[in-house]
TIGU-76847 format. One record per residue (C-alpha): x, y, z; chain; residue number from 1. Coordinates in nm, 2 decimals, padded with zeros to 4 digits. Layout:
<fidrens>
X | Y | Z | cadena | num
X | Y | Z | A | NUM
...
</fidrens>
This chain:
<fidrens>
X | Y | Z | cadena | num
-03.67 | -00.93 | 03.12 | A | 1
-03.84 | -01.17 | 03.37 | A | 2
-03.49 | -01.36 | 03.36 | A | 3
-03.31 | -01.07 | 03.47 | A | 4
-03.53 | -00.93 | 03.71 | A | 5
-03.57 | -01.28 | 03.87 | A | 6
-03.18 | -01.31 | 03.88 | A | 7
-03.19 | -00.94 | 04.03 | A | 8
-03.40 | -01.05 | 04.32 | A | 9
-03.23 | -01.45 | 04.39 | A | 10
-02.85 | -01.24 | 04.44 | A | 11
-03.04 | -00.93 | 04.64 | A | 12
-03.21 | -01.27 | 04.89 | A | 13
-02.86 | -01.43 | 04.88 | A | 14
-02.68 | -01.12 | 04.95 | A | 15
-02.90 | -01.04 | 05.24 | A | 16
-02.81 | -01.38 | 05.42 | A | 17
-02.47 | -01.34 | 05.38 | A | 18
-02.47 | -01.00 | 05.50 | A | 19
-02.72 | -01.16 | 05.86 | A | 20
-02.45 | -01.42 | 05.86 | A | 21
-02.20 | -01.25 | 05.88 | A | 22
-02.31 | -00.97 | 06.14 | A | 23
-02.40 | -01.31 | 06.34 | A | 24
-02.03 | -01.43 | 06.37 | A | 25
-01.97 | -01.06 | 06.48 | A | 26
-02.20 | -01.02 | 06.77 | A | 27
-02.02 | -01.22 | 06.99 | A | 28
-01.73 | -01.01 | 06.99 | A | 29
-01.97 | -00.67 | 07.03 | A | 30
-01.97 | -00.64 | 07.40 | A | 31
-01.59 | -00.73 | 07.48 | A | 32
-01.33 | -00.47 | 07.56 | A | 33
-01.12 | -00.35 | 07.34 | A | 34
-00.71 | -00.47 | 07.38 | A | 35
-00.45 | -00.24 | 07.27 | A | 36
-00.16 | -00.50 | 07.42 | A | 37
-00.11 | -00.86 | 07.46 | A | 38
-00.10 | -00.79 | 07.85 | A | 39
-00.47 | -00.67 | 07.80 | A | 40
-00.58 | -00.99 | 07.62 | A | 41
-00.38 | -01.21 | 07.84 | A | 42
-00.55 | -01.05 | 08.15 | A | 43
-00.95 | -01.10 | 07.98 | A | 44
-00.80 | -01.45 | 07.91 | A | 45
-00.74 | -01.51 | 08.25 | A | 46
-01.03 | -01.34 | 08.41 | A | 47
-01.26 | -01.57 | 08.17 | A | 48
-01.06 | -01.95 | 08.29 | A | 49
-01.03 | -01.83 | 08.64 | A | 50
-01.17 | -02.16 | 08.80 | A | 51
-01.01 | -02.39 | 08.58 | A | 52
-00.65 | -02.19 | 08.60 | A | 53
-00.71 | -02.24 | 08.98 | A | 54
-00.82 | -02.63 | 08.96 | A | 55
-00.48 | -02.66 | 08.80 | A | 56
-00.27 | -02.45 | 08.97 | A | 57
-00.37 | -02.60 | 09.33 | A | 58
-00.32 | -02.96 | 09.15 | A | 59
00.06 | -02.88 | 09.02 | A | 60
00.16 | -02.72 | 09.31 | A | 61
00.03 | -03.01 | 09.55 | A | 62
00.19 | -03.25 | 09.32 | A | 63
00.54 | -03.08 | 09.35 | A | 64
00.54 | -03.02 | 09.73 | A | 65
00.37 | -03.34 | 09.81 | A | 66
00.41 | -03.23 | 10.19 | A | 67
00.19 | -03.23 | 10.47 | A | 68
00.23 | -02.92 | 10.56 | A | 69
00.19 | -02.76 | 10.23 | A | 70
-00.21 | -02.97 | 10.20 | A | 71
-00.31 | -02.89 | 10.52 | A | 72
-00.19 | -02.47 | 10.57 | A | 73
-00.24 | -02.42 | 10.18 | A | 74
-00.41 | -02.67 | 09.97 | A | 75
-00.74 | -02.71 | 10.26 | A | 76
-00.78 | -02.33 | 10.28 | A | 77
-00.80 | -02.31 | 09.92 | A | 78
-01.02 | -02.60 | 09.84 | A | 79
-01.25 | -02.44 | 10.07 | A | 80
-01.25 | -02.07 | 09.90 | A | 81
-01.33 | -02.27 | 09.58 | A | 82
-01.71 | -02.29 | 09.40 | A | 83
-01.82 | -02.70 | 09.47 | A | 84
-01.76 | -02.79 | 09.10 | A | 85
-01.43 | -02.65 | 09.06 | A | 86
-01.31 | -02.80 | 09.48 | A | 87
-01.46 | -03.12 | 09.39 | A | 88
-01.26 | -03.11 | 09.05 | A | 89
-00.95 | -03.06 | 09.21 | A | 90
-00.99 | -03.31 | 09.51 | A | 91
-01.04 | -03.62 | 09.31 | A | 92
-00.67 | -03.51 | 09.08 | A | 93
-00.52 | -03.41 | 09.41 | A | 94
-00.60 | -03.82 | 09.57 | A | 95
-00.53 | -03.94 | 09.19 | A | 96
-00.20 | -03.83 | 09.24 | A | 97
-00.13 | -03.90 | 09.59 | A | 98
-00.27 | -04.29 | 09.61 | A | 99
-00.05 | -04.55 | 09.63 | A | 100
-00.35 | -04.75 | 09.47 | A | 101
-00.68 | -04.65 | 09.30 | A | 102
-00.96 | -04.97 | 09.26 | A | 103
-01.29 | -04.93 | 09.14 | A | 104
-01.29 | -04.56 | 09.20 | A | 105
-01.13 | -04.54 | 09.54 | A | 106
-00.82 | -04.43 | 09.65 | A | 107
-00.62 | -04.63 | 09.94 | A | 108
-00.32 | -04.53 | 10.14 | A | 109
-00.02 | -04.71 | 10.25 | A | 110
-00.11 | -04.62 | 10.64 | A | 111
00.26 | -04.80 | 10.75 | A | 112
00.52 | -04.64 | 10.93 | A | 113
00.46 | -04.24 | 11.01 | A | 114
00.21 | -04.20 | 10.76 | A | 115
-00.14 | -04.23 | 10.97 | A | 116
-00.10 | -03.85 | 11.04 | A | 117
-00.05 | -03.78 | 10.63 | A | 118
-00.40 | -03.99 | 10.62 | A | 119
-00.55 | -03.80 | 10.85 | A | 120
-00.51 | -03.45 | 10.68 | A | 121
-00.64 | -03.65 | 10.41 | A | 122
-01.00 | -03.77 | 10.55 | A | 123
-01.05 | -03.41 | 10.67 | A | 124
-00.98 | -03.24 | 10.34 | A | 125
-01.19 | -03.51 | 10.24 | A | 126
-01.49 | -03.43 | 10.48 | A | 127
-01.44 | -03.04 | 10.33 | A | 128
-01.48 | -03.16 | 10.00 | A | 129
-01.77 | -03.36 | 10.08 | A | 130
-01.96 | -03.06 | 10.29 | A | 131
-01.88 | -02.85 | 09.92 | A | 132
-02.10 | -03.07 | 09.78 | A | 133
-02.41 | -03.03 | 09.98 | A | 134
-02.42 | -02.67 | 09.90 | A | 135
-02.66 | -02.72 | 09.65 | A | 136
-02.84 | -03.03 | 09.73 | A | 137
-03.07 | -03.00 | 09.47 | A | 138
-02.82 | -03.08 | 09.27 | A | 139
-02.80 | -03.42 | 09.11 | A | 140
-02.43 | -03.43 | 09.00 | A | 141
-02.32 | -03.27 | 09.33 | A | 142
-02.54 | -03.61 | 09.48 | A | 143
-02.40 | -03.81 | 09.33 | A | 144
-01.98 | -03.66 | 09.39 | A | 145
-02.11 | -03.70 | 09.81 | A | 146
-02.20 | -04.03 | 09.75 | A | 147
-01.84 | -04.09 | 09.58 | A | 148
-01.65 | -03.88 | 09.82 | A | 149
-01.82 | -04.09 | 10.14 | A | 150
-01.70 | -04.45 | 09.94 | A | 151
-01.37 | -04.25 | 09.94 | A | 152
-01.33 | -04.20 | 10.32 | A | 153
-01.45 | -04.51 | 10.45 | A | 154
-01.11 | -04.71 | 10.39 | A | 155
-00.92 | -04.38 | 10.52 | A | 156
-01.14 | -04.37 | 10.85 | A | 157
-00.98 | -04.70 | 10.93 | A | 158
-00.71 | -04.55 | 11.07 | A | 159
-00.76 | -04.17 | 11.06 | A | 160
-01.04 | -04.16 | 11.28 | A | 161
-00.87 | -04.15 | 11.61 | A | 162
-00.70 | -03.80 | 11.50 | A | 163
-01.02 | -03.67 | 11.33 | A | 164
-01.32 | -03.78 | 11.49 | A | 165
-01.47 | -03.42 | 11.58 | A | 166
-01.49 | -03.31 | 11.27 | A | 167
-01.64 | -03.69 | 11.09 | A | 168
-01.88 | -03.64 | 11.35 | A | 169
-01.95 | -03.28 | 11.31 | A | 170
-02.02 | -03.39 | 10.93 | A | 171
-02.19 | -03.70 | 10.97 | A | 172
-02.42 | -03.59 | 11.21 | A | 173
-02.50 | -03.27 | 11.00 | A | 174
-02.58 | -03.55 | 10.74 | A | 175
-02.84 | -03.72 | 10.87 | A | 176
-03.02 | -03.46 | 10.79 | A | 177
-02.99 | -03.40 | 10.46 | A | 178
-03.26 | -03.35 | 10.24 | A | 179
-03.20 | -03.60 | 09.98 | A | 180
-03.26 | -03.96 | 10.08 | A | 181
-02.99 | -04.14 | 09.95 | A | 182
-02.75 | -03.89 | 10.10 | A | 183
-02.87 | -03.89 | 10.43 | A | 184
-02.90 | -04.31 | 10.45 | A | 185
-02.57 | -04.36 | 10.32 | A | 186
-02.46 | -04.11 | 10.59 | A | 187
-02.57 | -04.27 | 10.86 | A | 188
-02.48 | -04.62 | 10.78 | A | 189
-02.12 | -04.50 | 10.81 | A | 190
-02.19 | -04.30 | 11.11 | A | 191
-02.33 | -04.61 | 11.25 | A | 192
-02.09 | -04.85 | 11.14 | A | 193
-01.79 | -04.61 | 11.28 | A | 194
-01.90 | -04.55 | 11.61 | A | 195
-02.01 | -04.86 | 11.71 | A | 196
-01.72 | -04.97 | 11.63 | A | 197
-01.56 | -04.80 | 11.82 | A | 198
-01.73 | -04.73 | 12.13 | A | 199
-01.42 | -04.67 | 12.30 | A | 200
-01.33 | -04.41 | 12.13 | A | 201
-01.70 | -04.21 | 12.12 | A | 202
-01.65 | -04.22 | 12.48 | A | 203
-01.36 | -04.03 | 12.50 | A | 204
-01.52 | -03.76 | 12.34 | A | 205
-01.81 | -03.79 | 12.54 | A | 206
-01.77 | -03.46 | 12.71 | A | 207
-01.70 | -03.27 | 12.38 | A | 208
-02.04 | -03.23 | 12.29 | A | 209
-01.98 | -03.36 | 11.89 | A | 210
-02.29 | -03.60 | 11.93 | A | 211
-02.56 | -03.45 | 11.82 | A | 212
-02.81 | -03.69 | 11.94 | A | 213
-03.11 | -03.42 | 11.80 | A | 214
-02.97 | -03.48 | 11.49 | A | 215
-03.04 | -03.83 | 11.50 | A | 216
-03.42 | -03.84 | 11.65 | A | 217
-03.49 | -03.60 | 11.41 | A | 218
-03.34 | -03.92 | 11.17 | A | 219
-03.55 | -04.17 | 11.35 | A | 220
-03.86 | -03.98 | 11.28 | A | 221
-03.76 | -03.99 | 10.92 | A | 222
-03.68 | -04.26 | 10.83 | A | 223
-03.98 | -04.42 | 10.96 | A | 224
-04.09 | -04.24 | 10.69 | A | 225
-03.83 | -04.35 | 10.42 | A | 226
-03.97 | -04.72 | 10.55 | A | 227
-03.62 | -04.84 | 10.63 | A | 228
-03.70 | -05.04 | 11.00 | A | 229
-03.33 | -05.17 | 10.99 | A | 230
-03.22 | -04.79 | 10.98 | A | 231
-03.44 | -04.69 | 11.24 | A | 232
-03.32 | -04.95 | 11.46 | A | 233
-03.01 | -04.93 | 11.46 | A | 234
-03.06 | -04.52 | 11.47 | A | 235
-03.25 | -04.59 | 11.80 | A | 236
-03.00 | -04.85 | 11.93 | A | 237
-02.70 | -04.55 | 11.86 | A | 238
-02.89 | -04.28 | 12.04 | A | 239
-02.88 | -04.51 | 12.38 | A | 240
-02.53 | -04.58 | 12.31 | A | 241
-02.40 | -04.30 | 12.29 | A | 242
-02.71 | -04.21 | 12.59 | A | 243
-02.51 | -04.45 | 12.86 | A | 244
-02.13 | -04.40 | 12.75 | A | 245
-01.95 | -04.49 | 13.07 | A | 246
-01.75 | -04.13 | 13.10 | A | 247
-02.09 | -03.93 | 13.03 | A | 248
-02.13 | -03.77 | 13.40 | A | 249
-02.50 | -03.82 | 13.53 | A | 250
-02.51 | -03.45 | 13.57 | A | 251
-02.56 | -03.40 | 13.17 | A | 252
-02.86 | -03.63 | 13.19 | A | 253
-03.04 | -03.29 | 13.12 | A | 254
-02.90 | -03.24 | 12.84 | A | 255
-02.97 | -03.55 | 12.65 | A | 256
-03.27 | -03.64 | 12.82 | A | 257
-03.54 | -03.45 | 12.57 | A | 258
-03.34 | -03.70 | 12.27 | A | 259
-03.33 | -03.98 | 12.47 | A | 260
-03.70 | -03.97 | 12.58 | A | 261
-03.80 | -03.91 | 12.24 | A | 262
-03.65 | -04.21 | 12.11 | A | 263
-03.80 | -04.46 | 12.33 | A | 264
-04.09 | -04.30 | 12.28 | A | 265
-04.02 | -04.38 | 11.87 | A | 266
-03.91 | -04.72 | 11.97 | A | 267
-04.24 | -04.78 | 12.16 | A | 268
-04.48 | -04.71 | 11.91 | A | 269
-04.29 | -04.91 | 11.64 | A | 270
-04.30 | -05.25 | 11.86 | A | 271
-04.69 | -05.17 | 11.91 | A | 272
-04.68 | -05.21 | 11.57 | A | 273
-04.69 | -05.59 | 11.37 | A | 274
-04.39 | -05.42 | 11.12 | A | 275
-04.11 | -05.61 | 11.35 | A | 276
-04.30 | -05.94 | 11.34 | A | 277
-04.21 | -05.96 | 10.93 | A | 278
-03.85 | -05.98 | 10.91 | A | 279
-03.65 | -06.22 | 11.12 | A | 280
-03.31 | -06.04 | 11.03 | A | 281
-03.42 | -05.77 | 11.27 | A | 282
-03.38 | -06.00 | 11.58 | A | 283
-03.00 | -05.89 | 11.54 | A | 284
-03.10 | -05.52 | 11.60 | A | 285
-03.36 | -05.61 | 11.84 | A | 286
-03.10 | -05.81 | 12.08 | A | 287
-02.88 | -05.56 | 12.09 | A | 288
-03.11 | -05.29 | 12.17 | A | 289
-03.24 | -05.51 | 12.44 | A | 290
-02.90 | -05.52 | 12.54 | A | 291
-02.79 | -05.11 | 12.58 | A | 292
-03.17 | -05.06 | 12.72 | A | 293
-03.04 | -05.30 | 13.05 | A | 294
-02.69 | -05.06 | 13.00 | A | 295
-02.94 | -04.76 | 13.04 | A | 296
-03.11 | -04.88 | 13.33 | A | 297
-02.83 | -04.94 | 13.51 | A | 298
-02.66 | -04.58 | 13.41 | A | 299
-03.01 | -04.40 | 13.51 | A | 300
-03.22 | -04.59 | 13.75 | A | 301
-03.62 | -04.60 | 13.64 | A | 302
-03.49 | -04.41 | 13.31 | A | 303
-03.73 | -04.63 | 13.11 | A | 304
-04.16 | -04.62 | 13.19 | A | 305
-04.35 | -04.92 | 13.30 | A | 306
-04.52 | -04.89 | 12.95 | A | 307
-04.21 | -04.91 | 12.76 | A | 308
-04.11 | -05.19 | 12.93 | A | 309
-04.48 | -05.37 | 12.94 | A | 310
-04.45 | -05.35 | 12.53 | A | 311
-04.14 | -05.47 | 12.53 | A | 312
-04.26 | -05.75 | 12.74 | A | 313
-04.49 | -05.81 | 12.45 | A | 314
-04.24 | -05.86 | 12.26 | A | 315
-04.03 | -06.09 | 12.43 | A | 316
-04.34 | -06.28 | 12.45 | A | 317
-04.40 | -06.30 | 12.07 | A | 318
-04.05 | -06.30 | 11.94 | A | 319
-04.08 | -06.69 | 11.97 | A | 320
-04.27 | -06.71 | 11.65 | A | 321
-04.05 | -06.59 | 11.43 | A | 322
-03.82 | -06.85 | 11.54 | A | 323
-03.98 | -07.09 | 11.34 | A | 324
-03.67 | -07.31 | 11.25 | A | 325
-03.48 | -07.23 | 11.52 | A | 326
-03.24 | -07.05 | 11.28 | A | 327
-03.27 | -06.77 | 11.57 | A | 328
-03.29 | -06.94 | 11.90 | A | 329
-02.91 | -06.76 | 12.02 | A | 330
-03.02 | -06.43 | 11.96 | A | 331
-03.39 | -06.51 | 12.12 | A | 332
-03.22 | -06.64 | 12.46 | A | 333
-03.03 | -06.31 | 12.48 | A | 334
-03.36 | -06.09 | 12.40 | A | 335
-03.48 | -06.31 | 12.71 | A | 336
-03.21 | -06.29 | 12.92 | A | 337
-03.22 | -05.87 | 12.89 | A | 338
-03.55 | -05.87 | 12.94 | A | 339
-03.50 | -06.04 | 13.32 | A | 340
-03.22 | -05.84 | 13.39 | A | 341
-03.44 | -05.55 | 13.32 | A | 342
-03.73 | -05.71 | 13.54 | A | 343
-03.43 | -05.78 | 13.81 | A | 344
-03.31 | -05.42 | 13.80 | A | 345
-03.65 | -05.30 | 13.88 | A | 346
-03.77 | -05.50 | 14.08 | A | 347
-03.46 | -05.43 | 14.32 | A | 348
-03.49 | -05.07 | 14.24 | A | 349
-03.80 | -05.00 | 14.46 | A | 350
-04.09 | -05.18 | 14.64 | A | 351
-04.38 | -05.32 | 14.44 | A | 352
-04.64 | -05.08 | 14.53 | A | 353
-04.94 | -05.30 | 14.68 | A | 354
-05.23 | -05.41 | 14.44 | A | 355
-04.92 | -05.37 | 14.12 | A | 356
-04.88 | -05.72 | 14.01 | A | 357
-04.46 | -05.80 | 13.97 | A | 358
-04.24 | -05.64 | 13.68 | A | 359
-04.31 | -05.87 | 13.38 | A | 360
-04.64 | -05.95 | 13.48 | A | 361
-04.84 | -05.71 | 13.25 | A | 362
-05.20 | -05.76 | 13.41 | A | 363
-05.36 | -05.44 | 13.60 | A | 364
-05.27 | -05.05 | 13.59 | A | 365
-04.98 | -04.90 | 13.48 | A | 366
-04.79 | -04.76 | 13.82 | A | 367
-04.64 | -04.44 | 13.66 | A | 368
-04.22 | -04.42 | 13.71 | A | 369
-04.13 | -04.09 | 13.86 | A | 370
-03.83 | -03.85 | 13.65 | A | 371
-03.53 | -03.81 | 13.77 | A | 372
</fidrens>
């Protein structure tokens, strides 16, 4: 009797688990609509691998046009009405497809004949991809696609830049800003590298207003921060570039004055500091600073303040010792030769005012310069 009733109770424990298991597999399906037809299921089928049926879709129908008409009037638009996963998805098989080579990751271009224009439509669906993916910065994967996608348009900006510079600077600007570190760094080496390359260029879209020199002090006082002094440099050296392009009018001084002012104003306070004196390699971002600050004088007369220009003195003066195997002596006769242009400049600029000892003889007070 104890047999049975132990058998009784090990099939009523079995058939209870059976019986959970098997309403488990059902749930699932609880809360999904009924289908009377196969149109039915074919639509919830649909509905459910709507991103992915669009991924493909866009891919196929690029890779059988192939035109540049067809990426630019229907495959951009479309890209951009897409969630970042599923545009970034579709952008790398769309370049896959349309490479002529793919190394390391990158896709190049054969940029002969006609075909810079077919680039071109390329680095700017390129930059919409890359702007997707900073719709959720806090996302690590979407970090690390930007960071991809910017190795992916530097070959293309070689010679798509020319017909799509507003928009790479719109975006690279905008960058600068960005909230993760890596991001923003990477961003503005390119932006760097690009325009002062090509100077030229940035000053034929000088009027345009796409350099957002706000952007970049706002960068400056970060990435003192972020402890990169070759950054901040060179962030410094690109806002008085772009500060004294020759076809910027004097009459939008205004406007860039508040950026300007504020980065010599960063600039200052980091040579009152002893950080320059402990890297040699910076003397190549110092000489060429030197170099646009003489540019700036001569574009706005008395632009920089006898202070400035007393700590830069300073400089000059101590830049010697780090020149201590003469590794840097080129690049320390051109800080010096700025630095007496600058004292020639203003010197002819105005009188010495009586009891001021001469420009670049930093004894006595500090004659304040007036504004413009």
């Amino acid at each position: 009797m104890l047999c049975n009733t132990a058998t009784v109770d090990h099939r009523t424990v079995y058939g209870q688990y059976t019986t959970r298991k098997f309403n488990k597999k059902l749930t699932r399906f609880a809360n999904k609509p009924n289908t009377y037809s196969w149109v039915g299921r074919e639509r919830i089928l649909v509905e459910a691998s709507g991103p992915l049926l669009d991924q493909h879709l866009l891919v196929e129908s690029d890779a059988t046009f192939l035109g540049d008409n067809f990426l630019r009037n229907i495959i951009r638009p479309c890209l951009n009405d897409m969630s970042p996963e599923t545009a970034v998805k579709s952008y790398y098989d769309i370049m896959e497809h349309r490479a002529d080579r793919i190394e390391n990751g990158i896709h190049y271009f054969d940029t002969r004949g006609d075909r810079a224009g077919s680039v071109a439509i390329l680095a700017d669906l390129t930059l919409d991809t890359l702007v997707k993916t900073r719709v959720a910065p806090s996302s690590d994967a979407l970090r690390d696609h930007a960071i991809r996608i910017m190795r992916i348009l530097e070959p293309l900006l070689v010679h798509a830049l020319p017909l799509t510079y507003g928009h790479f600077c719109r975006v690279f600007f905008s960058l600068s800003g960005d909230k993760d570190r890596k991001v923003r760094h990477y961003a503005f080496s390119i932006l760097y590298q690009q325009l002062w390359r090509n100077l030229a260029l940035a000053d034929q879209y000088s009027a345009t207003g796409c350099h957002d020199l706000s952007a970049l002090v706002t960068f400056i006082s970060r990435v003192r921060q972020d402890d990169d002094l070759k950054h901040f440099l060179d962030a410094c050296d690109l806002v008085i570039c772009l500060a004294t392009l020759p076809s910027l009018p004097l009459s939008d001084y205004s406007a860039i004055r508040e950026a300007l002012q504020g980065t010599l104003v960063h600039l200052k306070s980091f040579f009152e500091t002893p950080l320059w004196h402990h890297d040699p390699l910076l003397f190549y971002s110092l000489e060429r600073i030197a170099e646009h600050l003489v540019t700036l004088e001569k574009k706005y007369p008395q632009a920089l303040t006898d202070d400035f220009l007393d700590v830069l003195g300073d400089v000059i003066d101590k830049a010697p010792q780090l020149n201590v195997n003469g590794d840097w002596e080129d690049k320390l006769k051109k800080l010096q030769s700025s630095f007496a242009e600058l004292r020639t400049l203003r010197q002819n600029a105005r009188p010495t005012p009586e009891g001021r000892p001469p420009f670049g003889q930093r004894s006595g007070p500090v004659f304040p310069m007036p504004d413009i």
